[in-house]
C-alpha positions as CSV (number, residue, x, y, z in Angstrom):
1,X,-8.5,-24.3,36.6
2,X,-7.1,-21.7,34.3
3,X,-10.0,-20.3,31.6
4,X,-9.3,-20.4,27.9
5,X,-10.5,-18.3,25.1
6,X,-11.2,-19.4,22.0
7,X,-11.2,-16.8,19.0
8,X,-12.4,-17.8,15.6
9,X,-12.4,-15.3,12.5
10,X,-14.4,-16.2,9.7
11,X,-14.9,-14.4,6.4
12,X,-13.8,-11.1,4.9
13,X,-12.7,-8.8,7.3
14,X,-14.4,-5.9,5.3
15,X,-17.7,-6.9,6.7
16,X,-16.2,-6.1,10.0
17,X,-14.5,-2.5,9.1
18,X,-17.9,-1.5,8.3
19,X,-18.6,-2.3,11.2
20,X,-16.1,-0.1,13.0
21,X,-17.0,2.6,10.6
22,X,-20.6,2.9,11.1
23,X,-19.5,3.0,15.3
24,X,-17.4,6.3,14.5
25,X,-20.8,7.6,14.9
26,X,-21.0,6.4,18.3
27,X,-18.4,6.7,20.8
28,X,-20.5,5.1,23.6
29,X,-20.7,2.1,21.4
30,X,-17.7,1.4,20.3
31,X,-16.5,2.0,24.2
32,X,-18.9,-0.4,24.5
33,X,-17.0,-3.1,22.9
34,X,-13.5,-2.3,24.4
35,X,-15.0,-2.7,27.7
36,X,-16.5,-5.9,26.5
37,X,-13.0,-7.1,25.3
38,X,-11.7,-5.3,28.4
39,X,-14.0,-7.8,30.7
40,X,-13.5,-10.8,28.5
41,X,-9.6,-10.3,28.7
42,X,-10.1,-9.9,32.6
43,X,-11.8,-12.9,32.9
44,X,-9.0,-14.9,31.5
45,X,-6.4,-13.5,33.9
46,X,-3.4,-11.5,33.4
47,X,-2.5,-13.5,30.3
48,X,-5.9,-11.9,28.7
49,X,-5.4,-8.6,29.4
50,X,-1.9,-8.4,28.4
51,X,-2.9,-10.3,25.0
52,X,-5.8,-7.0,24.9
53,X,-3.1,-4.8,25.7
54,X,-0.5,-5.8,23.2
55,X,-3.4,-6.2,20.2
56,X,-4.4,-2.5,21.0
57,X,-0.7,-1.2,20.8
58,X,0.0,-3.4,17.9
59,X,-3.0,-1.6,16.4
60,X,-1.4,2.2,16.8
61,X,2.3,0.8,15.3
62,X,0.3,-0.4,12.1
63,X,-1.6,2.8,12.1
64,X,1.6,4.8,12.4
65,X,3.0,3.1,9.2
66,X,-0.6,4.0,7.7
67,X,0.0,7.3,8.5
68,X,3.3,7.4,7.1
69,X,2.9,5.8,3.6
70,X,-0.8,7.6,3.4
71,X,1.3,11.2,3.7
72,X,4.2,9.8,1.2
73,X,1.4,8.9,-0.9
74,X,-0.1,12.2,-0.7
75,X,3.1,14.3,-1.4
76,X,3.6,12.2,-4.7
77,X,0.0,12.9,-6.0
78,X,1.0,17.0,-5.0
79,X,4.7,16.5,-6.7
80,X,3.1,15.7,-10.3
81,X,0.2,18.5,-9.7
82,X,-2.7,16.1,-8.6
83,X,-4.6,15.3,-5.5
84,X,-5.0,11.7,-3.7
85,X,-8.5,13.3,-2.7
86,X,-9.6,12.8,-6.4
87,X,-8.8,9.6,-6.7
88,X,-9.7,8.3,-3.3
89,X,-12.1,5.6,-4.3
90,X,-9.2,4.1,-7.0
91,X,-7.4,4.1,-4.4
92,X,-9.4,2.1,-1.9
93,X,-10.2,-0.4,-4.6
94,X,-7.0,-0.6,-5.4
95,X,-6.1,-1.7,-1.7
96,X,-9.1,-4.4,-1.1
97,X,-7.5,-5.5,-4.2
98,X,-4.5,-6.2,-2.8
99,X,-4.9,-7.4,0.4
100,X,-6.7,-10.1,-1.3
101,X,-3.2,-10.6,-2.6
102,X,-1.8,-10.5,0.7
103,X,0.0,-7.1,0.7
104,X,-1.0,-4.7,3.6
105,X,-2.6,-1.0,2.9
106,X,0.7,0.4,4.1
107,X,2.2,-1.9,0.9
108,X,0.1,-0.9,-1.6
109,X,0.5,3.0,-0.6
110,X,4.2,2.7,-0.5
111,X,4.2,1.2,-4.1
112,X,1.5,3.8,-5.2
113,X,3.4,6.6,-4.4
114,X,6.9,5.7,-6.2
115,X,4.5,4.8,-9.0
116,X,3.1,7.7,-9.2
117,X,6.2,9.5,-8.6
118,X,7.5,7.6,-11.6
119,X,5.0,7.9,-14.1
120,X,2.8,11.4,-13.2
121,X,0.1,9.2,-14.5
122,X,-2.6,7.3,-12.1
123,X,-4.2,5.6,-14.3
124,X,-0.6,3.9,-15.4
125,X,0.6,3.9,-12.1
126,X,-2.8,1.5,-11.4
127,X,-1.6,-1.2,-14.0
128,X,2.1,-1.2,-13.1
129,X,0.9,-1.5,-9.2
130,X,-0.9,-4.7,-10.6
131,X,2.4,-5.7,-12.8
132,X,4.4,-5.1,-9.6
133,X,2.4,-7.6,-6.9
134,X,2.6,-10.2,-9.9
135,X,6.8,-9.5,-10.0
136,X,6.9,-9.9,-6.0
137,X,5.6,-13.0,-6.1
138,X,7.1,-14.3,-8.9
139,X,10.6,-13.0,-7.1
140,X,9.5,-14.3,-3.8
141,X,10.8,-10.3,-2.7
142,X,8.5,-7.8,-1.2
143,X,5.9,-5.2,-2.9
144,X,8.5,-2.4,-2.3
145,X,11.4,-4.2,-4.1
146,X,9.5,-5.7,-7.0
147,X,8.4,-1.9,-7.6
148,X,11.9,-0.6,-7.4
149,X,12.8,-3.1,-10.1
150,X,10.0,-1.2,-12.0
151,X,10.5,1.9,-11.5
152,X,14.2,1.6,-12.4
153,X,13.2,0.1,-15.6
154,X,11.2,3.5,-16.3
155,X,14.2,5.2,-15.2
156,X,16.9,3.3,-18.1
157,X,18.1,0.7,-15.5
158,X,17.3,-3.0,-16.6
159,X,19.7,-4.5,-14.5
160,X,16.6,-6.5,-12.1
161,X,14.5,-7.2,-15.4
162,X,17.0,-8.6,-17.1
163,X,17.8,-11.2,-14.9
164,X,14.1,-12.6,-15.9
165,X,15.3,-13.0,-19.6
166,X,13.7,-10.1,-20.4
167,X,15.5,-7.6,-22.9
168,X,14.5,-4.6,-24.6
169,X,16.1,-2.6,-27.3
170,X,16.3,1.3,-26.1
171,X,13.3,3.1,-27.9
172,X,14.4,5.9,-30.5
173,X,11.6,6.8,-32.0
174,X,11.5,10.2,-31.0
175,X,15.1,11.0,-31.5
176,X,15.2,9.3,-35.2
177,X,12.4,11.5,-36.1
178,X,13.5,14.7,-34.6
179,X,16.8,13.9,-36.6
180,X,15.0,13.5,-39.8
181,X,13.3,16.7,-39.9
182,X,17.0,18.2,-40.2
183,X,16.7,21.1,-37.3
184,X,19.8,22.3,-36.0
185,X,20.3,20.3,-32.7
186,X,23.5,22.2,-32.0
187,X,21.3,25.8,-31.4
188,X,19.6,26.1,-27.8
189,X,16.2,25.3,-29.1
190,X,17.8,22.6,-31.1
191,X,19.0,20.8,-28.0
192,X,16.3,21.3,-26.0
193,X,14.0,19.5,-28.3
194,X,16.3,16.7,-28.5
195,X,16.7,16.7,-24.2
196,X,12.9,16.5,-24.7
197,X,12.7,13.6,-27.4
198,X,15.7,11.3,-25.4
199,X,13.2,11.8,-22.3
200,X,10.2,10.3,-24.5
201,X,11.9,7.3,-26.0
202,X,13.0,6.5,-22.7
203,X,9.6,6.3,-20.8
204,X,9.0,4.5,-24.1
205,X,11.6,2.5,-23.4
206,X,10.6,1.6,-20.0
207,X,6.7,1.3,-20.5
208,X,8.0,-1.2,-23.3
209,X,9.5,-3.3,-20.1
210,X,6.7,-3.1,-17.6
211,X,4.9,-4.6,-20.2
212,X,6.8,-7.4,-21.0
213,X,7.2,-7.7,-17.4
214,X,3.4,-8.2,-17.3
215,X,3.1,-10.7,-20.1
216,X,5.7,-12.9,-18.3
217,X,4.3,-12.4,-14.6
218,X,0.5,-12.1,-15.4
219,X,-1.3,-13.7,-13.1
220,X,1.1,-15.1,-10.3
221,X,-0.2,-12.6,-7.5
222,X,-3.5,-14.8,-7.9
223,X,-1.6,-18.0,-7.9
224,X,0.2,-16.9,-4.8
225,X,-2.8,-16.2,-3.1
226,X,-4.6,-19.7,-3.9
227,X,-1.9,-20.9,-1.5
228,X,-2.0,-21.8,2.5
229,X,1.1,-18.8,2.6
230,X,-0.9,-17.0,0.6
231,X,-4.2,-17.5,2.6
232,X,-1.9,-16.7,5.7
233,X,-0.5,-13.8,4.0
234,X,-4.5,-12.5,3.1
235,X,-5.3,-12.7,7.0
236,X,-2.3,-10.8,7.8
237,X,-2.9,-7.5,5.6
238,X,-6.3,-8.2,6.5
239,X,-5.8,-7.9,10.0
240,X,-3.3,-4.8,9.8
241,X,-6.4,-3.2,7.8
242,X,-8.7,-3.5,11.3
243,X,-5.5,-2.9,13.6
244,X,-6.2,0.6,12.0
245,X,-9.5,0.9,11.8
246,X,-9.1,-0.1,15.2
247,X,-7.0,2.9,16.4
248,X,-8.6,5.5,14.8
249,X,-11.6,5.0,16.3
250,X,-9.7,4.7,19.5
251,X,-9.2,8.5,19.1
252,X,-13.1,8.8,19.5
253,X,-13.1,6.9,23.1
254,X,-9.8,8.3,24.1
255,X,-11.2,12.0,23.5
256,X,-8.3,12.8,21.1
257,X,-8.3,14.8,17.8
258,X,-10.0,12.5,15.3
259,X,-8.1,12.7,12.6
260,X,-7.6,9.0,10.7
261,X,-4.2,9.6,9.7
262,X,-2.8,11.5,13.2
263,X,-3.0,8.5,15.4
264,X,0.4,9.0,16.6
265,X,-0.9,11.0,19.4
266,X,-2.3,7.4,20.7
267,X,0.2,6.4,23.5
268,X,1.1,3.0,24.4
269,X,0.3,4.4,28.4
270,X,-3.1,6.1,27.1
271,X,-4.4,2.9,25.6
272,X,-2.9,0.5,28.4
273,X,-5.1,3.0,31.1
274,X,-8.0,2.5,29.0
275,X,-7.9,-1.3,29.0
276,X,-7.1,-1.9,32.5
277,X,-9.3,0.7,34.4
């Protein structure tokens, strides 16, 4: 009689990553468990150790995207003369946050960094990130498209918003006061100041649409998430957060570099090997 196995995952999956990060101490002990799944998976047959074996690998593709989006993410913070280092711990609350939301740490770090890109600004680049899982859901589009729509808003474009009813005359504050003051904007200086005040009435502009964005999108990432797709969608960026965990420490057992955002050194034949020895 063919053996089933039945797997049941309960609760937040954070309680598990710590549990993978206090075995980075430990490479015995995490080897420990992939054996354990190893034998479990052998028990079952061939179908077991090929579900093992295509978890594993499934594990190193989602930390490969990791890696990706983390180094994008890092090149943005450098571009606007900060470091991601700095702001490490915003940034891990800000993807709990989300994946509560159902949007995977790959999402939120690809968002992050065109946010930050577009506004130099973390702390802004925090709310819109916010304003921009509310707009995906609302759209029924992904994180990376409802941020586009945002971050061509900042740029003058309000093509996307405006298909949501929401219109917003330019901002010329800047410009009408520069005028008033009667300097010569024909002179070099003259039309470098006014270069300078166009570029500050239109992030005005385009901070005055995120927020309206936000006041007619408040609240529907939350409302997404109180639903069975939404629930599904949780698990899902959940699980992608472990897959990761997962191969990083699989650098530890496999002796390679440990480096949690190099995991592309992980071959599908060196983790394969591992499980089936």
């Amino acid at each position: 009689m063919a053996r089933s196995i039945e797997v049941k995952i309960l609760g937040d999956a954070s309680n598990f990553t710590r549990e993978l990060k206090t075995a980075e101490g430990s490479t015995s002990k995490f080897g420990g468990t992939l054996n354990t799944m190893k034998m479990a998976a052998v028990g079952a047959g061939i179908g077991g150790l090929a579900v093992l074996g295509k978890f594993m690998l499934d594990s190193v593709a989602a930390a490969e995207g990791a890696q990706a989006a983390h180094e994008r993410l890092e090149q943005a913070f450098k571009n606007v003369g900060l470091s991601s280092k700095d702001f490490s711990k915003q940034i891990d609350d800000a993807e709990s946050s989300m994946r509560k939301l159902g949007f995977t740490d790959t999402n939120t770090e690809t968002a992050l960094g065109s946010l930050v890109t577009a506004t130099g600004n973390t702390k802004k680049a925090m709310f819109d990130l916010g304003v921009a899982a509310d707009l995906a859901r609302f759209k029924h589009v992904d994180l990376e498209t409802a941020t586009k729509n945002l971050t061509a808003a900042m740029g003058g474009s309000q093509r996307a918003i405006k298909q949501l009813g929401i219109v917003v005359a330019p901002v010329t504050t800047a410009v009408d006061k520069l005028k008033a003051s009667h300097e010569d904007l024909t002179t070099a200086a003259g039309k470098a100041d006014l270069a300078q005040a166009k570029l500050q009435d239109k992030m005005a502009t385009g901070q005055e649409v995120i927020q309206k964005t936000s006041e007619l999108v408040k609240g529907q990432g939350q409302a997404y998430a109180d639903t069975a797709a939404g629930g599904m969608a949780q698990f899902s960026a959940q699980l992608d957060h472990l897959q990761v965990a997962l191969a990083r420490l699989s650098c530890l057992v496999l002796g390679l570099p440990l480096n949690p955002w190099r995991i592309s050194s992980i071959t599908s034949t060196s983790l394969w090997n591992h499980c089936t020895q």
